[in-house]
C-alpha positions in Angstrom: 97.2 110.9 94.9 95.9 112.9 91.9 97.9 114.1 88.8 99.7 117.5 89.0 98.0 120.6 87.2 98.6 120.3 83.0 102.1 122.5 82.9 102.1 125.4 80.4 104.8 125.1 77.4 107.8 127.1 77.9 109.1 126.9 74.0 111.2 124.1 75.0 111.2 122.7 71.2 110.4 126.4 69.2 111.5 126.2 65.6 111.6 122.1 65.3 110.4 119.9 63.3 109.4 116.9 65.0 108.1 113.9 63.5 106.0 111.6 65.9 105.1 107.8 65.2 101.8 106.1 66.7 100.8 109.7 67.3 97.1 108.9 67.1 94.3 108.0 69.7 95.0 108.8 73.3 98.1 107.1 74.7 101.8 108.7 74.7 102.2 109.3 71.0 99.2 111.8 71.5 100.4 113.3 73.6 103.8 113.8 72.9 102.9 115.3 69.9 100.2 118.0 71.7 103.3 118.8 74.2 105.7 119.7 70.7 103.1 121.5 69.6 102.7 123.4 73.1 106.3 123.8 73.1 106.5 125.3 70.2 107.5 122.6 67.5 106.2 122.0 63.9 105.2 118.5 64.5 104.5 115.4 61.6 101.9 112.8 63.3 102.2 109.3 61.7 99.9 106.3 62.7 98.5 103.1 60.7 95.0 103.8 61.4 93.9 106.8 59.0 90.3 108.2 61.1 92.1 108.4 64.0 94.9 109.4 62.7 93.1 112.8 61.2 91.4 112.9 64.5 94.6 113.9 65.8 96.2 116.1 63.5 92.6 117.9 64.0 93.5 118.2 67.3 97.0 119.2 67.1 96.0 121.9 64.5 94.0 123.6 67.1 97.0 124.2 69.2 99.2 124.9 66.4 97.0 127.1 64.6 96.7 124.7 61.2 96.5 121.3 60.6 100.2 119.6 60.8 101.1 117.2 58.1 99.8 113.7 58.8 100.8 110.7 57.1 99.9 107.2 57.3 102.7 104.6 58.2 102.8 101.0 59.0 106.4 100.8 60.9 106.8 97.5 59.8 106.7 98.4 56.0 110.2 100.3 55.0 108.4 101.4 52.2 106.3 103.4 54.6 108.9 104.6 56.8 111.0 106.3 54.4 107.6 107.9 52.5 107.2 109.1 56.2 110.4 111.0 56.6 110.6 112.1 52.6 107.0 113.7 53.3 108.0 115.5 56.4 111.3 116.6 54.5 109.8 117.9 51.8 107.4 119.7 53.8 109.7 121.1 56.1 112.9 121.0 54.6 114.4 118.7 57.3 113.5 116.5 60.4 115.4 118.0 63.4 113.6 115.0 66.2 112.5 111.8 65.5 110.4 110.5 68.8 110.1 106.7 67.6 106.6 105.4 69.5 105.6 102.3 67.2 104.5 99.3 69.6 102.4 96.3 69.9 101.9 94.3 73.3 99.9 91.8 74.4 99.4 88.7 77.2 100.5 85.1 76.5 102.5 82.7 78.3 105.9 81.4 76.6 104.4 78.1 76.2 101.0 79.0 75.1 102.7 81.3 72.3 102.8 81.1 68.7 105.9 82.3 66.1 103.9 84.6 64.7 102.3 86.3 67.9 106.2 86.1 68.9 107.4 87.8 65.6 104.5 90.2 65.7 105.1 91.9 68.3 109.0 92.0 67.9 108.3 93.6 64.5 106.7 96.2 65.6 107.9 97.4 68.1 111.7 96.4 68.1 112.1 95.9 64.5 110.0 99.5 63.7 111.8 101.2 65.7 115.0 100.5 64.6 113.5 101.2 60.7 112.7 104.6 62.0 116.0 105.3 64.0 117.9 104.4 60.6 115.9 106.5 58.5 116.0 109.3 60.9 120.1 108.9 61.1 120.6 108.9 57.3 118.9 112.5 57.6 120.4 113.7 60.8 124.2 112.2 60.4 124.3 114.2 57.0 123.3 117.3 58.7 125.1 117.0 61.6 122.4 117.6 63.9 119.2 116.1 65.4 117.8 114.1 68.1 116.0 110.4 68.2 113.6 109.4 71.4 112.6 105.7 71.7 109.7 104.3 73.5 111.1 101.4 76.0 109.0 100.2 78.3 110.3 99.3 82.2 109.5 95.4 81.3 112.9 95.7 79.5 114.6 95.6 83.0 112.2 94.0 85.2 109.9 90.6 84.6 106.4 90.3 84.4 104.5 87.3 83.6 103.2 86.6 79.7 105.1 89.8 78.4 107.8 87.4 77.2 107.7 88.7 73.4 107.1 92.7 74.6 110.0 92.9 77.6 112.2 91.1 74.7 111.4 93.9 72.2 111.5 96.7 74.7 114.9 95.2 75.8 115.9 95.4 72.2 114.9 99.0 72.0 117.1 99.5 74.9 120.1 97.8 73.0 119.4 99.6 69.8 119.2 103.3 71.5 122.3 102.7 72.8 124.4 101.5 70.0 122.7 103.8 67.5 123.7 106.7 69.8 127.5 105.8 69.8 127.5 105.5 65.9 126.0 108.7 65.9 127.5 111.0 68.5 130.4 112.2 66.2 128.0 113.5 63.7 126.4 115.6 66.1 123.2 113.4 66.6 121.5 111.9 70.1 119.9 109.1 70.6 118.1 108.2 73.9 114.6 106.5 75.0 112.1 106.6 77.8 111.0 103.8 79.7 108.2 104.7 81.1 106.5 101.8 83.6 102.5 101.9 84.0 100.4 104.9 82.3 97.1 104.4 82.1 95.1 105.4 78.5 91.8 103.5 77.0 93.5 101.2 74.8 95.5 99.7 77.6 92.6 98.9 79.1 91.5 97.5 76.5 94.1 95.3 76.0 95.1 94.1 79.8 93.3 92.5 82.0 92.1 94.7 85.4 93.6 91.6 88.1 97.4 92.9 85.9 96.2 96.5 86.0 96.0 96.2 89.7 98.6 94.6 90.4 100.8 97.0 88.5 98.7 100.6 90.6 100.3 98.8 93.5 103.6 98.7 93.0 103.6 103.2 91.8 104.4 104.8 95.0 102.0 107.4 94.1 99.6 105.4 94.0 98.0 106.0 90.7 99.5 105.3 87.0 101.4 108.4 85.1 99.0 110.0 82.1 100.3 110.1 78.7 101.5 113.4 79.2 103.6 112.8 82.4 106.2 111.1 80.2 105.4 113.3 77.2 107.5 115.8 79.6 110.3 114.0 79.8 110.3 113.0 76.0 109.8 116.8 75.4 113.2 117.4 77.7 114.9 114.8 75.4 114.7 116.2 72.5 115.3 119.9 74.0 118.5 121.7 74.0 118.4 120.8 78.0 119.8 117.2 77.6 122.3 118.4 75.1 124.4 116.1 76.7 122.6 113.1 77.3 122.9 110.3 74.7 122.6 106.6 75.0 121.0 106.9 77.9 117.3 105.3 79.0 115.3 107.3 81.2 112.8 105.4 83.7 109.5 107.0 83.5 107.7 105.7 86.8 107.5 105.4 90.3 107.1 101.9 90.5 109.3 99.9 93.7 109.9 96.4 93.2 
């Protein structure tokens, strides 16, 4: 089965500022922060790699009609993650959503790996994410308003060989989402994630090996993987006033059956 036609925006986000993390090349952070900008958001693209990085803002611009602020941010450097959200406040005046995208993966058995491919991995994409979620909630509780979306992954429900370190962080970004949300909810602020299951962009192919590719097209009942965009949708609907209510709650992206 193919993808569905590209939807048009319907303003979902007009008149936010939203900041996006990992927002370069051509996975979900891409594309999450091309759907804001369709939807009518002034969007802040973050990424550690500074050609692409521009690259995408380049492209963003083009929807939006001039080049969104970009700035360069290693998630695992605090340092970095607070000049992130200071730039986009300055520029903006405030950060109304926070879609935290940071991650790192990779394929090794428990046995075959080392601390620091363990600690790696967790730091970036566990650890980043909650730097990011507590920089965005030192903004948002004292303005009593906003809206953070983290980037799960299924793997923190279901098993899957040699992603020991990622299913542990993405389990962790589970956890976090839901305990920030409760500490937050009576300032006004929401907090859920995504947990999207298999879509398919170059750099995860670059990074996983076709026999595991295959094997996870044939467990999506549509037969094919989501693109980036598929579960740019449903972050989109997160951070819109149409989940006003949702909060603490991680929404499976996939089609996968077990």
């Amino acid at each position: 089965m193919s993808a569905p036609q590209y939807p048009d925006g319907h303003a979902l986000l007009s008149g936010k500022v939203v900041v996006v993390t990992a927002a370069a090349g051509a996975g979900i952070g891409f594309a999450t922060a091309k759907r804001a900008a369709e939807e009518g958001a002034t969007v802040v693209v973050s990424d550690l790699h500074e050609r692409r990085l521009q690259e995408a803002a380049e492209a963003i611009g083009a929807i939006a009609g001039g080049l969104p602020l970009a700035v360069l941010c290693d998630v695992t450097v605090e340092e970095d993650v607070q000049g992130l959200f200071d730039a986009a406040i300055a520029a903006h005046g405030r950060v109304d959503v926070a879609v935290n995208n940071a991650g790192l993966g990779g394929t090794a058995n428990l046995v075959d790996m080392a601390d620091e491919d363990w600690m790696r991995v967790l730091d970036v994409t566990l650890n980043g994410a909650m730097r990011c979620t507590r920089a965005a909630l030192r903004h948002m509780c004292e303005r009593g308003e906003g809206v953070i979306v983290n980037n799960a992954s299924i793997l923190g429900w279901r098993a899957q060989a040699g992603q020991a370190h990622y299913a542990a962080a993405k389990a962790g970004v589970m956890a976090l989402t839901r305990c920030a949300a409760m500490e937050a909810a009576p300032f006004g602020v929401r907090v859920n994630a995504v947990s999207p299951s298999f879509a398919m962009h170059p750099f995860l192919e670059k990074v996983v090996a076709q026999e595991t590719l295959d094997e996870l097209l044939a467990r999506e009942a549509f037969g094919r993987p989501a693109e980036p965009w598929e579960v740019a949708n449903v972050i989109v609907f997160l951070a819109s006033d149409y989940s006003s209510y949702m909060t603490g709650e991680v929404v499976s992206v996939s089609s996968q059956h077990p």
